[in-house]
C-alpha positions in Angstrom: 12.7 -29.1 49.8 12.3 -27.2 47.0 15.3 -26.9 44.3 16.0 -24.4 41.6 17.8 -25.2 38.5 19.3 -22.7 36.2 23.0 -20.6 35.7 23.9 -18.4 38.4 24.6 -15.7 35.3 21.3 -15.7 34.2 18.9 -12.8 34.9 15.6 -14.4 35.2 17.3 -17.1 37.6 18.6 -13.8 39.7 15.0 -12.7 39.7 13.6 -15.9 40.7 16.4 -16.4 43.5 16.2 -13.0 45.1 12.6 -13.4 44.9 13.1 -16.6 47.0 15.1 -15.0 49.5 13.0 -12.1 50.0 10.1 -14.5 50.7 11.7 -16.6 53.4 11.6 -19.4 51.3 14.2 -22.2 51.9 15.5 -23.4 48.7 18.9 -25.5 47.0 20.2 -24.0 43.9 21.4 -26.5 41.6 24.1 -24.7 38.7 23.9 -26.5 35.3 27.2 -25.1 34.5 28.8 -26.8 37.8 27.0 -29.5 38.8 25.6 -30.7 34.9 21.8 -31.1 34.1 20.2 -33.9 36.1 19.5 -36.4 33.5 17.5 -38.5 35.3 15.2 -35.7 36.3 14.5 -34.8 32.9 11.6 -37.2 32.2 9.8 -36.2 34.9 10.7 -32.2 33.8 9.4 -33.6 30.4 6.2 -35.1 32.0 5.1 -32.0 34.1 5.6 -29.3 31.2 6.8 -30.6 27.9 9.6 -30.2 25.8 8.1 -27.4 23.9 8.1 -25.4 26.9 11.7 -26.6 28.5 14.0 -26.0 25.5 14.0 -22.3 25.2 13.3 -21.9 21.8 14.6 -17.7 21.9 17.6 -18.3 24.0 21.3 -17.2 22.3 22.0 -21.0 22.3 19.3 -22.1 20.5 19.8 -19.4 17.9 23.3 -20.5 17.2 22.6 -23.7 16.6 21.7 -24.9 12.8 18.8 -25.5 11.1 19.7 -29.4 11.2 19.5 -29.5 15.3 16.5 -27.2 15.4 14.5 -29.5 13.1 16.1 -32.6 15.1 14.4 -31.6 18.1 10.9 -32.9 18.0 10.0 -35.2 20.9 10.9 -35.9 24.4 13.6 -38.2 23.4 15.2 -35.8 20.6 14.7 -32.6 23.1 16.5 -34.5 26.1 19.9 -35.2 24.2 19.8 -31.5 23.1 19.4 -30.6 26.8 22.2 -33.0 28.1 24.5 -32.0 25.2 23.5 -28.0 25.5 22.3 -27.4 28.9 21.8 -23.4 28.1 19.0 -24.4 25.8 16.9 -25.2 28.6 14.6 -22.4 30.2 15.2 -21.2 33.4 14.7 -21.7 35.9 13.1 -25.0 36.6 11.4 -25.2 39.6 10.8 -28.1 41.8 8.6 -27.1 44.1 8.5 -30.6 45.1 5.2 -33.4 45.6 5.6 -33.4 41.4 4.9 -29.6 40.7 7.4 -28.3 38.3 7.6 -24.5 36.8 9.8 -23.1 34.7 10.9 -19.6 33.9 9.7 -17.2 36.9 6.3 -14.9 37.2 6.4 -14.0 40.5 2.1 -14.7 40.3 2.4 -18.5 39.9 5.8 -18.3 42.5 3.0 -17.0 45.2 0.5 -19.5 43.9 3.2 -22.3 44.5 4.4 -20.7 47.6 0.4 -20.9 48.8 0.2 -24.5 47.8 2.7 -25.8 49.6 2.8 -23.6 52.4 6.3 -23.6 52.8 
């Protein structure tokens, strides 16, 4: 089963759902805001794509935090208690297309190259 993370408010997470939908594809939505950010998914989140690209680094929430917690944030370990402490820094959506494939953001290319691979 595949699962998308992300904020229902967010427009990239609109994209990726209605893009979903209109592709048949059966998927759970999973709302940071409501249900919290899976902390024991993050390492595997961490292992498929890296920090670098899950903690949006030009989001709103990233920018209003201070040069102290940007500078903080340089491994998997410092990035994760950002993430569980600020779940809007994270880049959405995140994907799990399931069998370990991960994505984050959307690009509706690599949605039809997951869509293919699993042939869901």
């Amino acid at each position: 089963m595949i699962t998308l993370y992300g904020i229902p408010n967010c427009d990239t997470v609109k994209k990726a759902r209605a893009w979903l939908t209109d592709q048949g594809v059966d998927f759970t939505f999973h709302d940071f805001k409501k249900q919290g950010v899976p902390a024991d998914l993050l390492p595997t989140w961490l292992a498929a794509v890296g920090w670098q690209t899950l903690v949006n680094r030009k989001g709103t929430t990233w920018r209003w935090l201070d040069d102290a917690a940007h500078d903080a944030v340089v491994d998997d370990a410092t990035a994760t208690a950002l993430m569980l402490a600020q779940p809007s820094v994270i880049k959405r959506p995140v994907v799990d297309w399931g069998a370990g494939e991960v994505t984050v953001g959307f690009d509706p290319a690599t949605f039809a190259a997951q869509r293919s691979q699993s042939q869901i």
